[in-house]
C-alpha positions as CSV (number, residue, x, y, z in Angstrom):
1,X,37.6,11.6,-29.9
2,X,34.2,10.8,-28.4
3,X,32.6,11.3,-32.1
4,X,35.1,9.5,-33.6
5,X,34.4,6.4,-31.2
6,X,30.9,6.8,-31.4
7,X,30.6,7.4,-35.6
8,X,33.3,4.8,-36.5
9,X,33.3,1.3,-37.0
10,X,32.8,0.3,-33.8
11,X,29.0,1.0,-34.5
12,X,28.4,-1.2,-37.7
13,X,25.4,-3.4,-37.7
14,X,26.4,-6.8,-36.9
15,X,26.7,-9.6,-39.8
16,X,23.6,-11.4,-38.5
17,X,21.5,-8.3,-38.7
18,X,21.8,-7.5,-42.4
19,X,22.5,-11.4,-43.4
20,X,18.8,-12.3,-42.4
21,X,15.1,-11.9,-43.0
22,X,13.5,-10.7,-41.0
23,X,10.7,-13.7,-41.3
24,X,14.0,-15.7,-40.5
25,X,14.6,-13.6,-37.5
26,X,11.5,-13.8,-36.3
27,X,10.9,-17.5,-36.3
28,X,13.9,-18.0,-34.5
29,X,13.3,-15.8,-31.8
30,X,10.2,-17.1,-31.8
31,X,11.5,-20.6,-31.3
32,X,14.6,-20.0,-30.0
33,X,15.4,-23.4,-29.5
34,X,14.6,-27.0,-31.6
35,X,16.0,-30.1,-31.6
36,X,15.0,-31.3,-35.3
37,X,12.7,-33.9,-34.6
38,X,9.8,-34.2,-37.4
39,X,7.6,-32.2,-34.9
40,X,10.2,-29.0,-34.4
41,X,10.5,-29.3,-38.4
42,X,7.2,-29.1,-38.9
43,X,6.6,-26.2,-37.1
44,X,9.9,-23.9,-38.6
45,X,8.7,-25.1,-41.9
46,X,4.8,-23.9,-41.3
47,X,6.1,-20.3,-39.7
48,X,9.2,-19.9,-42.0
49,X,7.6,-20.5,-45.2
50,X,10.5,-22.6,-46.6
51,X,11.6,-26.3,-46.3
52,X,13.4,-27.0,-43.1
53,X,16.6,-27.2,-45.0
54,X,16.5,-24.6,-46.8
55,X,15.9,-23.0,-43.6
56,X,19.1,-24.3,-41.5
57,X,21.2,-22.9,-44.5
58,X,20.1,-19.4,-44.2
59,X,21.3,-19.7,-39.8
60,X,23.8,-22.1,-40.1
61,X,26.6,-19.4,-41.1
62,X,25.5,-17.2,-37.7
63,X,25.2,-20.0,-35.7
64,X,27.6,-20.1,-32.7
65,X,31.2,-21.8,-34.3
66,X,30.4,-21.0,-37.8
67,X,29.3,-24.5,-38.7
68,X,29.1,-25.5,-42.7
69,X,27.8,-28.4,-43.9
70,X,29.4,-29.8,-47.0
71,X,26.1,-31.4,-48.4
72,X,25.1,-28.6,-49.3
């Protein structure tokens, strides 16, 4: 039983974990927390690589609430 717990399904990687970069990743533990003033933008945009838009995409679907944004 123990195996069976321990090699099932229980012990998939979560969605986030696969779904990302890791340069994604990484810039938001680095920041960990923004507020999307033209200063916070700035600074996702310079470590991410990519336009801060592009960049809220990629998180949005593994943010807390699963919040999609129909402009884009």
């Amino acid at each position: 039983m123990k195996k069976r717990i321990l090699n099932g399904p229980y012990l998939k990687p979560p969605e986030w974990l696969t779904g990302l970069s890791d340069e994604v990743k990484k810039v938001c533990l680095l920041i960990g927390q923004w507020t999307g003033s033209d200063g916070d933008k700035a600074v996702i945009e310079t470590l991410s690589g990519l336009k801060y838009d592009a960049f809220m995409r990629l998180i949005l679907p593994f943010t807390k609430g699963r919040i999609y944004l129909s402009i884009w």
